[in-house]
C-alpha positions in Angstrom: 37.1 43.6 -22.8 35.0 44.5 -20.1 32.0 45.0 -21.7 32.7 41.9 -23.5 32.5 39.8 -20.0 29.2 41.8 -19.2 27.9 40.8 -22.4 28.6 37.0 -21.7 27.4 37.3 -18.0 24.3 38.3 -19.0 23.5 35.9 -22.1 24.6 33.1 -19.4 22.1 34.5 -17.3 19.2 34.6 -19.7 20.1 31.0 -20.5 19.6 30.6 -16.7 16.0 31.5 -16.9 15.3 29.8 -19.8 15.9 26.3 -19.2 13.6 26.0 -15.7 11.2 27.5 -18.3 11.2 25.2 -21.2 11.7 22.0 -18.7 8.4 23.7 -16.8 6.7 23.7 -20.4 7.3 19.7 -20.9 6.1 19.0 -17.4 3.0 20.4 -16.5 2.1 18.1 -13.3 4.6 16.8 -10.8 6.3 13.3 -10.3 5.8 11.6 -6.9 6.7 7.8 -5.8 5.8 6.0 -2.2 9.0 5.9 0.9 9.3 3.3 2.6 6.9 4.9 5.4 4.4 4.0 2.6 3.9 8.2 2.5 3.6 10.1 -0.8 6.3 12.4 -1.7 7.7 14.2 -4.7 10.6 12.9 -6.8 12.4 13.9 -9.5 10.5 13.9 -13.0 10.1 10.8 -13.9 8.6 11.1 -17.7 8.8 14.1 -20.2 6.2 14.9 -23.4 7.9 14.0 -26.4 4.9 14.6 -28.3 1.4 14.4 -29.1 -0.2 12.3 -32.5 -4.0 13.4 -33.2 -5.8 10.0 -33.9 -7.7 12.8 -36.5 -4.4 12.4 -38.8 -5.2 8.5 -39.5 -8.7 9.0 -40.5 -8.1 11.6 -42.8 -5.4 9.7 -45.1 -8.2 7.6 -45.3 -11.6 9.1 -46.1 -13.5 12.2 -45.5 -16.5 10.1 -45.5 -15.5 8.2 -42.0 -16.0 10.1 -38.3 -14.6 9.4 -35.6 -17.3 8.7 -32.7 -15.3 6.5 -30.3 -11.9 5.3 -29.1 -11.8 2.7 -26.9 -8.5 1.0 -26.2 -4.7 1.0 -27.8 -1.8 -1.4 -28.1 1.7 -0.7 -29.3 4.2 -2.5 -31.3 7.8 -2.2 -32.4 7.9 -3.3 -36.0 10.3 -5.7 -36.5 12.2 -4.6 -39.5 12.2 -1.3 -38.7 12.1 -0.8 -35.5 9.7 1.3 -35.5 6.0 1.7 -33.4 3.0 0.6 -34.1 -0.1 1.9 -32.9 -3.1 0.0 -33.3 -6.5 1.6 -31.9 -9.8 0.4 -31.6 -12.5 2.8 -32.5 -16.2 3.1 -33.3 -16.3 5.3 -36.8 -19.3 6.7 -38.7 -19.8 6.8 -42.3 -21.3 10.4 -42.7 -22.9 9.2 -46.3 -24.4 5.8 -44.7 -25.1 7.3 -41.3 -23.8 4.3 -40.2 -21.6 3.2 -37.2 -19.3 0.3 -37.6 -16.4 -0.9 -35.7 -12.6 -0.5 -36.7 -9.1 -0.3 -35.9 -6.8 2.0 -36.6 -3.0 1.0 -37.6 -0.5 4.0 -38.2 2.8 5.1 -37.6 3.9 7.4 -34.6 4.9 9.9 -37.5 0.8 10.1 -37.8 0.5 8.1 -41.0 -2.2 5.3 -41.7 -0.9 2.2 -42.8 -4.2 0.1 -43.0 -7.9 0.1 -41.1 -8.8 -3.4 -39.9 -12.4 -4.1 -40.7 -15.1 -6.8 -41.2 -16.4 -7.0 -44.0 -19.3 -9.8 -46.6 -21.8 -11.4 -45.4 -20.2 -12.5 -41.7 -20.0 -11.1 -38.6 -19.4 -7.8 -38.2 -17.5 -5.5 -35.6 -20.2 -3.2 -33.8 -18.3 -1.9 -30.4 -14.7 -2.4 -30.1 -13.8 -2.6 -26.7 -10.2 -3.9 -25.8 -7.7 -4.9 -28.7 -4.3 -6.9 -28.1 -1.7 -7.7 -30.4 -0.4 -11.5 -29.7 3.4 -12.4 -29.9 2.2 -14.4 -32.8 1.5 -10.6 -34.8 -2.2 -11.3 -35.2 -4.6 -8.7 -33.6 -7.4 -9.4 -31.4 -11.0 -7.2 -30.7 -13.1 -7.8 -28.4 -16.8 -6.5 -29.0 -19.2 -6.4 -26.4 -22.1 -5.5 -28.7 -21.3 -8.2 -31.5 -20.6 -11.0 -28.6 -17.7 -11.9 -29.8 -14.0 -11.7 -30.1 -12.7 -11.3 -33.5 -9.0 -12.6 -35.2 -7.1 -10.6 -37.6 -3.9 -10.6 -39.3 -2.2 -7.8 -39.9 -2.0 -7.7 -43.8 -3.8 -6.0 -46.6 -5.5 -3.0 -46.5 -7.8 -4.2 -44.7 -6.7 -6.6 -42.5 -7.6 -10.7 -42.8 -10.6 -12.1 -40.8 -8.9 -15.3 -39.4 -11.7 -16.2 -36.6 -14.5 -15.2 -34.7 -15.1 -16.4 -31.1 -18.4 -16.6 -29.7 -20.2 -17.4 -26.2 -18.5 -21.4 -25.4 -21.4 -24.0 -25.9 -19.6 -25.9 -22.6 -21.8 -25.9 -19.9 -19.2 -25.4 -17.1 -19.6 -21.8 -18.9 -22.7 -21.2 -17.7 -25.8 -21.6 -19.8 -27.4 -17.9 -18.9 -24.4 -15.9 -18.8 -23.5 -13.6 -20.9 -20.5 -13.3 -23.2 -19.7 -9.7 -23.6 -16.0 -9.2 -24.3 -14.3 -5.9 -22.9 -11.1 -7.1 -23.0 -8.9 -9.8 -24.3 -5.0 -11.0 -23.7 -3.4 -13.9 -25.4 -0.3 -15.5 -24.6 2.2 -16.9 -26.8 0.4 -20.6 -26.9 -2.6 -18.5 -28.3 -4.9 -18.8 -25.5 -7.3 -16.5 -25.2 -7.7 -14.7 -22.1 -11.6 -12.3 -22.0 -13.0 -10.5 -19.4 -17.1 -10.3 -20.1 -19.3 -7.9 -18.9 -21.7 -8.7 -16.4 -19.5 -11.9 -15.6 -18.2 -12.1 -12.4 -17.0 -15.7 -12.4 -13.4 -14.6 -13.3 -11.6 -14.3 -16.9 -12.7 -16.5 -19.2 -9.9 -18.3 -21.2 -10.5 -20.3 -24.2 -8.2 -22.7 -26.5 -8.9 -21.8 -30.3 -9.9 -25.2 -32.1 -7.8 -27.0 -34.8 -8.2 -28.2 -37.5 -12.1 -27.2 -37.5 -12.8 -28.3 -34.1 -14.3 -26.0 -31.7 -13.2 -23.8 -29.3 -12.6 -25.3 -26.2 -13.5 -23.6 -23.2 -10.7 -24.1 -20.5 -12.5 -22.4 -17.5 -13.1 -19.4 -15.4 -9.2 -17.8 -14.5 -8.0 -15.3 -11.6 -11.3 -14.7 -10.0 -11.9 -12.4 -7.4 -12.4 -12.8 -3.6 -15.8 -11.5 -2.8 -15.8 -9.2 0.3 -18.4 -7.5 2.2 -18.1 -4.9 4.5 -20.0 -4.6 7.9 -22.1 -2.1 6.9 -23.6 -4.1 4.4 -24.0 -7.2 6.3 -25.9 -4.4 9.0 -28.4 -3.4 6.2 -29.2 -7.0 5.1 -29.6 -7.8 9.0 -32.4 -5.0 9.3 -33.8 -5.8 5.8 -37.0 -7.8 4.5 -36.8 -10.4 2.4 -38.2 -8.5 -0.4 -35.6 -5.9 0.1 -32.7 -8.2 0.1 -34.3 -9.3 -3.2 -34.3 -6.3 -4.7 -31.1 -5.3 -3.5 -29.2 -7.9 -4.8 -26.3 -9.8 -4.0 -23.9 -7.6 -2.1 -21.0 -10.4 -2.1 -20.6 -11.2 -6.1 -17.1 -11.1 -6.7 -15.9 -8.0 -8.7 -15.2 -7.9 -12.8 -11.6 -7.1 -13.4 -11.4 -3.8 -15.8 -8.2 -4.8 -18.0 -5.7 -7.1 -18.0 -2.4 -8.0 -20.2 0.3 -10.0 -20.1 4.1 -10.2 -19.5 7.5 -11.7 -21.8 7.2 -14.3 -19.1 3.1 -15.4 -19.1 2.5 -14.1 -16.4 -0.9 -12.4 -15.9 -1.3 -8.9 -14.6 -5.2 -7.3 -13.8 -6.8 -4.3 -13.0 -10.2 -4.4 -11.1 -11.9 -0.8 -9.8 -13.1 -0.7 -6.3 -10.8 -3.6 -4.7 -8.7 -1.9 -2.8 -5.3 -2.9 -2.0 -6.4 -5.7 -4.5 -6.1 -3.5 -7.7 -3.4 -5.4 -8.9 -2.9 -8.9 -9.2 0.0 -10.5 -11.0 -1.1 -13.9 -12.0 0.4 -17.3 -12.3 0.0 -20.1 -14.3 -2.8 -21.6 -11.7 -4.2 -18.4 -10.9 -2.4 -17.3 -8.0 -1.7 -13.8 -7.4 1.9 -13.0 -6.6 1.3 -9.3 -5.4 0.4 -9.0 -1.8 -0.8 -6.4 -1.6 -0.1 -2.8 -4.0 -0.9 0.9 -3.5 -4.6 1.2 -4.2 -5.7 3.1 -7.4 -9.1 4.6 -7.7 -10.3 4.7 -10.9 -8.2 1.8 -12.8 -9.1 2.0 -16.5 -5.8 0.0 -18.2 -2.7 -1.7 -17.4 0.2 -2.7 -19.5 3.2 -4.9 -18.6 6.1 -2.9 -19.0 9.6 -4.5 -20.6 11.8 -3.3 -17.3 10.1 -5.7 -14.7 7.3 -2.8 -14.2 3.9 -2.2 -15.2 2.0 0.5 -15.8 -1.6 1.5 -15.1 -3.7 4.6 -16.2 -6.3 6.2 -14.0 -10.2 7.7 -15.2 -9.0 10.8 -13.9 -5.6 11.1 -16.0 -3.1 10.3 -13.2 -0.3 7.4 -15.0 0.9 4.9 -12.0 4.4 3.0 -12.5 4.8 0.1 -10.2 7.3 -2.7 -9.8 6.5 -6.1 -10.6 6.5 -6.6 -6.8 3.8 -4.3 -6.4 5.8 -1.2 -5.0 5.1 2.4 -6.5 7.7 3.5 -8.4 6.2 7.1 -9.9 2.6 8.6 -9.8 2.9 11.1 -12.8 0.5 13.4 -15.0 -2.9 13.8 -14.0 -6.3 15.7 -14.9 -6.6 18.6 -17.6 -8.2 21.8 -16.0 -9.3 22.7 -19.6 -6.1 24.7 -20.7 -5.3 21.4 -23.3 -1.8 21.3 -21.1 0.5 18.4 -23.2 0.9 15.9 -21.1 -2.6 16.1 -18.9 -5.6 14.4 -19.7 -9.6 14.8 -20.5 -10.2 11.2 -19.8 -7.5 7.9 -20.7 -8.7 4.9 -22.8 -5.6 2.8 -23.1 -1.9 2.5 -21.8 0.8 0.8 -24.0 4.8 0.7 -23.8 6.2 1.8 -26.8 10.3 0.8 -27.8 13.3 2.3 -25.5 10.4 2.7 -22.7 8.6 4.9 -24.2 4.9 5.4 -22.5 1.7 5.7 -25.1 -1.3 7.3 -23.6 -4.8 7.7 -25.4 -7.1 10.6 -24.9 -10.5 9.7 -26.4 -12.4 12.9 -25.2 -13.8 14.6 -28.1 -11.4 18.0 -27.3 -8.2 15.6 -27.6 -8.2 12.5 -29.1 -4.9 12.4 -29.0 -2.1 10.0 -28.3 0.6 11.2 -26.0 4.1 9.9 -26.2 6.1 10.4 -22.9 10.1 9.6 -23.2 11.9 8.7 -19.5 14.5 10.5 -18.3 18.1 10.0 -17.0 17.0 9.3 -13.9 13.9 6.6 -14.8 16.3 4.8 -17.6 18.8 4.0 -15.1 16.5 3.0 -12.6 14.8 0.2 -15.6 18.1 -0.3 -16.4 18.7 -1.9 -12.8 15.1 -3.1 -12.2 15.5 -5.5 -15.9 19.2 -6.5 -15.0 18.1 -7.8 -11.4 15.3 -9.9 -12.9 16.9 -11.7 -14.7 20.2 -12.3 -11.9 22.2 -10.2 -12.7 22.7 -8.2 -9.5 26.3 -7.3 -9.6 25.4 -5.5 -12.6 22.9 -4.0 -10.9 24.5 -2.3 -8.8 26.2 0.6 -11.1 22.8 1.4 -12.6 21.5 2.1 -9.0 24.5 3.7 -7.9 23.7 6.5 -11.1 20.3 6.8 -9.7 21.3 7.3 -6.2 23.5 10.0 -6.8 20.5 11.5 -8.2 18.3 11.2 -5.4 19.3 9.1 -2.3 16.5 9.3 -0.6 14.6 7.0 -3.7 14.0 4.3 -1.3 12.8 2.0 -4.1 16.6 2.0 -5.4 17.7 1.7 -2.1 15.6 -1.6 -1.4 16.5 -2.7 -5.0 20.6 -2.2 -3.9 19.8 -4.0 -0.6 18.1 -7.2 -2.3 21.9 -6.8 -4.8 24.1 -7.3 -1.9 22.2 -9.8 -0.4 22.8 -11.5 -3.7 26.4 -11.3 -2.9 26.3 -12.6 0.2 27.4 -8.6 1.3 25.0 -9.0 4.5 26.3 -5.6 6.2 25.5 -3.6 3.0 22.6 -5.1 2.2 21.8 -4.5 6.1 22.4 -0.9 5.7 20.8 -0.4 2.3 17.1 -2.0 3.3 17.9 0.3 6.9 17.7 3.4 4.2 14.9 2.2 2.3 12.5 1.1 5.5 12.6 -2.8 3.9 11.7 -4.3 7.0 11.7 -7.9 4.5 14.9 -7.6 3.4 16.0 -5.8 6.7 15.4 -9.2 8.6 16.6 -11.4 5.8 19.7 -9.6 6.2 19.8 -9.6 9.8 19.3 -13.1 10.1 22.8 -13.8 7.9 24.6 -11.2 10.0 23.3 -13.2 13.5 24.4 -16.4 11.9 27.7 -15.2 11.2 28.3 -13.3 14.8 27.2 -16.6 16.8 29.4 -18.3 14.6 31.9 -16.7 15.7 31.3 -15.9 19.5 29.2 -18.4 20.3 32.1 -20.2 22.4 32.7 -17.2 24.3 28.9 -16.6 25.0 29.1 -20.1 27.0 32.2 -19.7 28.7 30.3 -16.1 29.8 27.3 -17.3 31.0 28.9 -20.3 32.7 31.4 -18.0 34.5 28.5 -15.5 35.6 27.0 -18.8 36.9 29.6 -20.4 38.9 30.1 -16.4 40.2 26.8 -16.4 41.6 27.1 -19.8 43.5 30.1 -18.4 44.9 28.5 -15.4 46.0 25.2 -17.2 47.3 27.9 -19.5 49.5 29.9 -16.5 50.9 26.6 -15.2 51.9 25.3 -18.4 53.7 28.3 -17.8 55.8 28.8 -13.9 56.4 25.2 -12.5 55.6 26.5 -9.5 53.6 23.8 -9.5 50.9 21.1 -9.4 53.4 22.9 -6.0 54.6 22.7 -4.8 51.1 19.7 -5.7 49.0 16.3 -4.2 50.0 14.8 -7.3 52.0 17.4 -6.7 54.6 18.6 -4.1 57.0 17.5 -0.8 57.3 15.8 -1.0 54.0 13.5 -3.1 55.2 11.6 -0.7 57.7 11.1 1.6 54.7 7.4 2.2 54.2 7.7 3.4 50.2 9.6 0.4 49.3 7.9 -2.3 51.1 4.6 -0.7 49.2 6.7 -1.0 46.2 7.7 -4.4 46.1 3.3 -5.0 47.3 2.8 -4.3 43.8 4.8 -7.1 43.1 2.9 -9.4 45.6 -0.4 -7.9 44.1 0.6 -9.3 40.1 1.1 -13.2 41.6 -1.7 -12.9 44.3 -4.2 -10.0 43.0 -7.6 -10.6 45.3 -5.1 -10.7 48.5 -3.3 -7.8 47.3 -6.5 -6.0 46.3 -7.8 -6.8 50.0 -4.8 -5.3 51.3 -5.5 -2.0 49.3 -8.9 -2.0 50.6 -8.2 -3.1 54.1 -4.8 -2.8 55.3 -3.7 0.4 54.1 -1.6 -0.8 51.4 -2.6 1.9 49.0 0.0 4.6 48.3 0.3 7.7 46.2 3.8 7.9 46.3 3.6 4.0 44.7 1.3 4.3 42.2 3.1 7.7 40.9 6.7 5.9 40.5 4.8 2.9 38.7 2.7 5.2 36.6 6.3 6.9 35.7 8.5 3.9 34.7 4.7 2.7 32.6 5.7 6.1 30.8 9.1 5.8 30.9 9.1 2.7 29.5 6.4 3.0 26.3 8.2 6.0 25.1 11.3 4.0 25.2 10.0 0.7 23.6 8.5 3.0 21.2 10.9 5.0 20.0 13.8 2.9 20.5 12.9 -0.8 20.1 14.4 -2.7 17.2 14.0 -1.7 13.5 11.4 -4.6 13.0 9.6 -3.9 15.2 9.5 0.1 15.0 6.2 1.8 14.1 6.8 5.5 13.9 9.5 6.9 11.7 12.9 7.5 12.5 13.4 11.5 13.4 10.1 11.8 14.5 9.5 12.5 18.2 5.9 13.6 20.0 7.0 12.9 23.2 4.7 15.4 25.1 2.1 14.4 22.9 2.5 10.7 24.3 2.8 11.8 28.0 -0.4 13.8 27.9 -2.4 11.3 26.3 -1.1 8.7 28.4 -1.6 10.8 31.5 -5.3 11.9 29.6 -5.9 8.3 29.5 -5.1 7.0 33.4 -6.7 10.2 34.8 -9.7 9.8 32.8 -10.1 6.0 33.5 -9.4 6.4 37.2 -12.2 9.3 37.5 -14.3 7.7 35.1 -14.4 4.6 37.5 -14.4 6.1 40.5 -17.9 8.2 39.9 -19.2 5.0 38.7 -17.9 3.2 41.6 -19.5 5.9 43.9 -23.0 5.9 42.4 -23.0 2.0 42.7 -22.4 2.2 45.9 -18.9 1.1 45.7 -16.2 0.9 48.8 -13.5 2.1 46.8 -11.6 6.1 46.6 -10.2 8.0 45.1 -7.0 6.5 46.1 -7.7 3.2 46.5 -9.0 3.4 42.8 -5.8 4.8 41.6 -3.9 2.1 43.6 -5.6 -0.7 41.5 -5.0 1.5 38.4 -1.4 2.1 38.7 -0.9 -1.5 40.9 -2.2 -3.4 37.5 0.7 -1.7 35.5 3.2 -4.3 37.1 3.1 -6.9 33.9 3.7 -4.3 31.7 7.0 -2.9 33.5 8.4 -6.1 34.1 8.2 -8.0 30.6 8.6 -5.0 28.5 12.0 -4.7 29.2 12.3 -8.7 27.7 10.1 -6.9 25.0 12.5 -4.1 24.0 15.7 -6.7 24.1 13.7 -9.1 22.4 13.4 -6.7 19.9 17.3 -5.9 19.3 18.0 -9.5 18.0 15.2 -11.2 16.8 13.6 -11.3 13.2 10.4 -11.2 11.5 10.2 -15.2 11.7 10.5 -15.4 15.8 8.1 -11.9 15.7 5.2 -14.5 17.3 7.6 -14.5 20.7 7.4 -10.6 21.0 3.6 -10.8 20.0 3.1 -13.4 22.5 5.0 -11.2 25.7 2.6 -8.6 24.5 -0.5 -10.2 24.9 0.3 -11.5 27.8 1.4 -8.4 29.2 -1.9 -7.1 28.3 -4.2 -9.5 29.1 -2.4 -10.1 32.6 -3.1 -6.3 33.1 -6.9 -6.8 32.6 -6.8 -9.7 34.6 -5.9 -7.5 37.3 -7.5 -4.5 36.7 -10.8 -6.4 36.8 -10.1 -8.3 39.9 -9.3 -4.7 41.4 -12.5 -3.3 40.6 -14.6 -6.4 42.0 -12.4 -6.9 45.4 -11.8 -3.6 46.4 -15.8 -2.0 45.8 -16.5 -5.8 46.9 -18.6 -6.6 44.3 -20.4 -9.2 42.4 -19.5 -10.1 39.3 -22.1 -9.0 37.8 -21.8 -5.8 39.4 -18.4 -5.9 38.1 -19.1 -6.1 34.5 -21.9 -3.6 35.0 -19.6 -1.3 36.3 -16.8 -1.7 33.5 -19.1 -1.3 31.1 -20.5 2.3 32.4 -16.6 3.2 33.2 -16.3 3.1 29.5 -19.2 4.8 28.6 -18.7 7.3 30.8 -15.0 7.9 29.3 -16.6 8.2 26.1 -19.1 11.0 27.0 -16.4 12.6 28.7 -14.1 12.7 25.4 -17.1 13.7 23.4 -17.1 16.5 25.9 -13.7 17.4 25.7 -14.4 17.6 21.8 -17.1 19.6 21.6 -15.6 22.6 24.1 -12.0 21.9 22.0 -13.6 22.6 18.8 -16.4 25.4 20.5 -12.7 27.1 22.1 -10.9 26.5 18.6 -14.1 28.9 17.0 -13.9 31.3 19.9 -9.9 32.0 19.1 -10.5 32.0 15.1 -13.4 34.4 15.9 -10.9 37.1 18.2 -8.1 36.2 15.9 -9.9 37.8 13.0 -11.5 40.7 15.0 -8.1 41.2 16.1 -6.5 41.4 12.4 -9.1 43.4 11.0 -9.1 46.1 13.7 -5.1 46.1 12.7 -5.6 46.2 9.3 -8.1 49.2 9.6 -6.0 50.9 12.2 -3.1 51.4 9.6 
């Protein structure tokens, strides 16, 4: 019996090691996703290989005569009758015997058989370069061929397929009469309009109306064009430039050429365009307007596909698959570049993207060593999470809710389930949870949405008691203002009065009060009547630190900037102190070459004097920022500035008054001040890093002389 229970403990234990090693084998790269710090961290996997289809297996059902020299793009379709995927790809073959390129499509089965190759064929116009194919709602397929100019109709019947219509450069002359017409890509939505992007054409997609009844095609206009931008540098180098140079250079603010597009059950419109930044995606309306803000940026865009789950999916050059929400939030970041080991599931290069039935992900490989398609199949943990994501667009929140629940158990950290259940309960009219849901998932939107409902609710309530407060502490004070007219007892107490009032610290205290409303006679009195104190400019240099660690740290959610748990303290104080110490010996060496009346202390009077604003409405700041949402923000941005700008006010009028100078001497001086502080943190660089070598340097001698020494 004993050995029995040994014999058991170990085959569980084998089993133990196995499975991390076959779930290792199906995921060679790692799943990450975006918190709601907008930082990258790894999740849970995401997408698993179900399996790889050689595009090799079509071509040989078909002949031994055709080659394949080029795959270019991929759509998938779930056949109607059987359910069943479809994979159409667009390829450039050769006929070994003819020597001959010519332009094809490839239709087969995900079990790797051909079911027909879509050609041209007679005396018409002929397929050269397949670019991008699409497969309309209507079941008729769609090429576009840069080569040919033109973008070329099928249906999908025969072994061949049926030429329906070719579409060539629009005769309109809205289109542009020296423009080329290109096609790389084409969409159309279920009216049958035509949606191309064009090489070389940076007016926006071109969209065109098929003709009927033998009328022409009617070009409809340029759709979704980009925003040119320019950055400084550029308009810098077109400053310096010639006119011949700027010629040859070109046009350095021509809007960009989207890379791919496709569209949505819904008609809406979603792009790709490389090198646009946070402007990669666009989901497009009806008019053209992009209903994305703004989305994670990705580098090398190649495809997107709209994804059945209120997602969409985009492929990167360099093999990495992005999932985002229709919103534009990440939701995974998954596969990514083949080091050469042929690794299922990484990738030489990606030509195409494509959503297959029950969420299934297609992927094409066209680099010679693969040309492959690779199937990935969610998990659990992903099919919940679509589950939620397609019930919530279309209303159904309460629903939701159990969906996101599964996946929170799985992770609850997954702050884009965490925002999703958030945006639920706000549905319901559950402000609290929904309160505490976008706290969790950093959804500063839906944070204040929520907050607003629960503020409504609370005055509501206790707005009647607020009065009857405030107009109790009111009549209090008159009471208390009348009692004094008579007896004199706060005039005992507060600091104006008594023997406060022959203290020396706190009557050059409440000067730096006097020197905020009346700065030239205050900065006169710092240069003239002794009003300049150490032991005053040290408390108000305190209670400025004091104060911006507090406001930073603890300040309302909205208005937070650093994330919660995260504390660098000492790292604030000393640049802080770094910064005041630097400005105040900055200026004063400035001062004292340019002949300047102020010192040392004088100078850190002014300094510490002109933090005054700061300490007095950052308090309304930091309360401000307890009960106020994103849509009164402009109040706390408003104290801000003011703070600020009342500060410089000072600050400058404390240079000028207190070196008595001009005010040109003034700016002269500010200007070298600054200078000066930026040599000196050049300085402190240079010896940091010089220091930093000095200590790697002993640090190794150090270790070797160990390591030799046994």
């Amino acid at each position: 019996m004993k050995n029995r229970y040994l014999r058991v403990l170990a085959l569980c234990l084998m089993l133990c090691l196995l499975i991390p090693a076959a779930a290792q084998a199906k995921t060679p790269y790692k799943t990450y996703t975006v918190n709601g710090y907008g930082e990258i961290q790894e999740t849970q996997t995401a997408y698993t290989v179900e399996k790889m289809i050689p595009v090799s297996r079509y071509l040989d059902e078909y002949s031994e005569d055709f080659e394949i020299s080029e795959l270019t793009d991929m759509a998938v379709v779930t056949d109607e009758e059987t359910g069943e995927p479809r994979i159409y790809i667009s390829a450039i073959l050769e006929d070994v015997l003819m020597a001959e390129p010519f332009g094809a499509v490839l239709v087969g089965s995900e079990k790797g058989e051909l079911i027909r190759m879509i050609r041209t064929g007679g005396s018409g116009k002929a397929m050269l370069s397949p670019q991008g194919i699409c497969v309309a709602p209507s079941g008729r397929v769609y090429v576009a061929d840069d080569k040919a100019e033109a973008v070329f109709e099928f249906a999908d019947e025969g072994s061949e397929g049926r030429l329906l219509h070719v579409y060539t450069k629009p005769t309109n002359p809205l289109y542009g009469a020296s423009t080329p017409f290109k096609p790389l890509k084409v969409a159309v939505n279920r009216a049958g309009i035509l949606y191309i992007i064009c090489d070389g054409n940076s007016n926006g997609i071109v969209e065109i109306s098929p003709g009927q009844d033998g009328e022409e095609d009617a070009f409809l206009g340029y759709f979704g064009t980009n925003l040119a931008s320019v950055s400084m540098w550029d308009i810098f180098l077109r400053s310096i430039r010639t006119a011949e140079q700027r010629a040859m250079s070109g046009s350095t603010t021509r809007p960009r050429t989207p890379t791919d597009l496709d569209i949505d059950e819904r008609g809406l419109i979603y792009t790709v365009t490389l090198g646009d930044g946070m402007n990669t995606l666009k989901r497009l309306n009806i008019a053209g307007s992009n209903l994305i803000g703004h989305a994670m940026n990705v580098d090398l865009p190649v495809s997107v596909t709209a994804g059945s789950n209120d997602n969409v999916y985009i492929a990167d050059a360099s093999g990495f698959l992005y999932e985002f929400s229709s919103d534009g939030d990440l939701i995974f970041v998954f596969s990514g570049k083949d080091d050469g080991t042929r690794r299922a599931g990484l990738f030489t290069e990606v030509a195409g993207i494509d959503e297959g039935p029950d969420g299934r992900i297609y992927v094409l490989d066209p680099n010679e060593q693969q040309r492959a398609i690779t199937v990935f199949a969610p998990t659990e943990f992903t099919r919940s999470l679509h589950e939620a994501l397609a019930l919530y667009s279309v209303g159904r929140y309460t629903e939701s809710k159990t969906p996101l629940e599964m996946v929170l158990d799985m992770n609850s950290m997954f702050d884009v389930a965490n925002k999703a259940m958030g945006r639920a309960y706000f549905q319901e009219e559950n402000y609290g949870e929904a309160l505490r849901f976008a706290r969790l998932a950093k959804d500063k939107s839906g944070y204040s949405d929520a907050y607003w409902e629960v503020r409504n609710v609370w005055l509501k309530r206790n707005i009647s008691i607020a009065f009857i407060v405030i107009l109790a502490l009111f009549v209090l004070w008159k009471i208390i203002r009348l009692l004094d007219r008579r007896f004199g007892f706060l005039r005992r107490i507060l600091p104006g009065g008594g023997p406060l009032s022959r203290s020396r610290y706190l009557s050059d205290l409440r000067y730096a009060f006097y020197y905020m409303r009346h700065p030239i006679d205050g900065s006169y009195g710092i240069a003239r009547e002794g009003r300049a104190s150490w032991a005053v400019s040290l408390t108000l240099l305190v209670i400025f630190i004091v104060e911006f660690l507090i406001n930073k740290y603890l300040c309302g959610f909205l208005q937070k900037t650093v994330q919660d748990g995260r504390y660098e303290v000492l790292s604030d104080v000393g640049m802080l102190l770094a910064a005041v110490i630097g400005l105040v010996g900055c200026n004063y060496l400035v001062c004292t070459i340019n002949e300047g009346e102020g010192t040392v202390k004088k100078i850190a009077s002014y300094f510490c004097y002109s933090l005054t604003p700061y300490i007095l409405l950052t308090p309304v700041i930091f309360l401000l920022s307890q009960v106020l949402t994103r849509n009164e923000q402009f109040l706390i941005d408003l104290i801000g500035i003011l703070a600020w700008a009342w500060m410089l006010v000072l600050l400058v009028l404390g240079i000028r008054e207190v070196n008595n100078y001009t005010a040109k001497q003034t700016a002269k001086v500010i200007l070298l001040t600054l200078f000066t502080l930026l040599i000196l943190a050049l300085i402190i660089f240079i010896l940091y890093v010089l220091w930093a070598q000095v200590f790697r340097f002993f640090g190794e001698i150090i270790g070797e002389v160990r390591y030799r020494a046994g």
